[in-house]
ROVO-162997 format. One record per atom (N, C-alpha, C, O): y negated, x, z negated. Coordinates in steps of 0.001 Angstrom, whole numbers, padded with zeros to 6 digits, always signed. Each point is the difference from the previous one (the first is absolute). Layout:
BEGIN
YXZ;...
// end
This chain:
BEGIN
-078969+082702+104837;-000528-001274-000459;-001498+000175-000228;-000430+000923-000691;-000353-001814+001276;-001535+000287-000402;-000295-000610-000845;+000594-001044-000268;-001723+001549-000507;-000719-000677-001611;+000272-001637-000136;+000536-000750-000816;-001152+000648+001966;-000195-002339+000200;+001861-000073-000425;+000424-000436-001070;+000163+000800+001834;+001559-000701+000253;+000193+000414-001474;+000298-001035-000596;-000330+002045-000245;+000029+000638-000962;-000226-000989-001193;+000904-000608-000571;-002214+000535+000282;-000169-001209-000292;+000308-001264-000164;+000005-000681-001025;+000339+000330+002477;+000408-001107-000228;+001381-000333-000326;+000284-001079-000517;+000700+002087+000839;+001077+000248-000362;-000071-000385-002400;+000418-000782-000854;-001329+002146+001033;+000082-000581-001490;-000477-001166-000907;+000152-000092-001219;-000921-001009+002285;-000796-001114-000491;+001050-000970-000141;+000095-000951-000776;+000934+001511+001973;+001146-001137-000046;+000855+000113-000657;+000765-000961-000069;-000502+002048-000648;+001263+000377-000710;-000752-000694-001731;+000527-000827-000744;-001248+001212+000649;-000627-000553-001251;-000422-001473+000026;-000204-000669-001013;+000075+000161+002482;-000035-001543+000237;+001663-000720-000753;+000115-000766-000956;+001027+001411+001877;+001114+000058-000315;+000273-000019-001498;+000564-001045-000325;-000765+001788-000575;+000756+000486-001161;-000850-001227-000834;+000634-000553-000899;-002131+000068+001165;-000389-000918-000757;+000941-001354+000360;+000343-000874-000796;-000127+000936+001787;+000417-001656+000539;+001493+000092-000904;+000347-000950-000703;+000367+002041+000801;+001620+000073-000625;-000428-000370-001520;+000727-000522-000845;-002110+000925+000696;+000221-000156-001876;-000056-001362-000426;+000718-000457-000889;-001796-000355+001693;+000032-000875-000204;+000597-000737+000426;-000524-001093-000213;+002151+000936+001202;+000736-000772+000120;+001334+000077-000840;+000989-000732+000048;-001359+002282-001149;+000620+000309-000768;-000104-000698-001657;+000748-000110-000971;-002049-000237+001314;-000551-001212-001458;+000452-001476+000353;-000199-000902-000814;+000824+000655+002061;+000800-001393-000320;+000506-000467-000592;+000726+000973-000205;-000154-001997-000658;+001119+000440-000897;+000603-000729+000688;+000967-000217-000730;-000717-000615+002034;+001221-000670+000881;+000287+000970+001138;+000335-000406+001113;-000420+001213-001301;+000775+001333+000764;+001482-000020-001158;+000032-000217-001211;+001210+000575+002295;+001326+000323-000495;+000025+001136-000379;-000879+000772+000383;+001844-000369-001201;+000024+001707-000097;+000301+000932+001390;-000367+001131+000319;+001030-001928+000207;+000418+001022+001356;-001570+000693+000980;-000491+001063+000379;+000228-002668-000363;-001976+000391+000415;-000630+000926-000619;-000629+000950+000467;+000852-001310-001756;-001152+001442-000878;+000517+001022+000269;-000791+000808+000486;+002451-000239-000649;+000685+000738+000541;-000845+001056+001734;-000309+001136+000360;+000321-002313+000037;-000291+000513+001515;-001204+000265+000242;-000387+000919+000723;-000342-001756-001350;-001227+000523-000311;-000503+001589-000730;-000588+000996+000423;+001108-001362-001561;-000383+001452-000638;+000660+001306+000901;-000147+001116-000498;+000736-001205+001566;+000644+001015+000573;-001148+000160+001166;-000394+001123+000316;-000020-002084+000185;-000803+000129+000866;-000923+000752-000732;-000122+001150+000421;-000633-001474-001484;-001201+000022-000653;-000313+001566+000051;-000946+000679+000398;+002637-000335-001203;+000449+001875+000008;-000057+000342+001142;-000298+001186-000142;+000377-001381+001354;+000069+000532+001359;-001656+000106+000295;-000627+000976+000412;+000166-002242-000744;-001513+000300+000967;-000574+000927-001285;-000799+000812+000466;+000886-000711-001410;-000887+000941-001012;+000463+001118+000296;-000928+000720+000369;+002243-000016-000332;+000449+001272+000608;-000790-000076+001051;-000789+000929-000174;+000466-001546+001316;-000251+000151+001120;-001377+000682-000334;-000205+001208+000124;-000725-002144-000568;-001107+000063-000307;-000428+001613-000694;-000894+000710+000461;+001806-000336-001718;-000019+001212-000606;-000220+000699+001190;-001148+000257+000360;+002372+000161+000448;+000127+000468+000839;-000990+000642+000880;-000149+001213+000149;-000889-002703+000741;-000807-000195+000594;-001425+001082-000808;-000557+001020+000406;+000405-001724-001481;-001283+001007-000774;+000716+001523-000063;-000902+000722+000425;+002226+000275-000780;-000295+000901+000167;-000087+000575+000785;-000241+001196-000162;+000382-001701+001342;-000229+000700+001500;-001409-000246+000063;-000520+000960+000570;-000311-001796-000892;-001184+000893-000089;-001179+000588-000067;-000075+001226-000095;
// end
């Protein structure tokens, strides 16, 4: 993976995790949504962890 893709990989993952939070401050979201949401949310932040210790 080169630096740019690198990058941008992580611009989007942190693009991502902002957009989940704030569709997470709805309050007309169902529980099942927040549900699915917050699972996503855990997936792209693992991801992300992930991503920074490699490197």
């Amino acid at each position: 993976m080169t630096e740019d893709t690198g990058s941008d990989t992580e611009r989007h993952l942190r693009e991502a995790l902002r957009h989940l939070g704030e569709t997470q401050d709805d309050e007309d979201l169902r529980k099942t949504h927040s549900v699915a949401l917050e699972e996503v949310e855990n997936t792209v932040s693992t991801v992300l962890r992930e991503y920074e210790q490699d490197e």
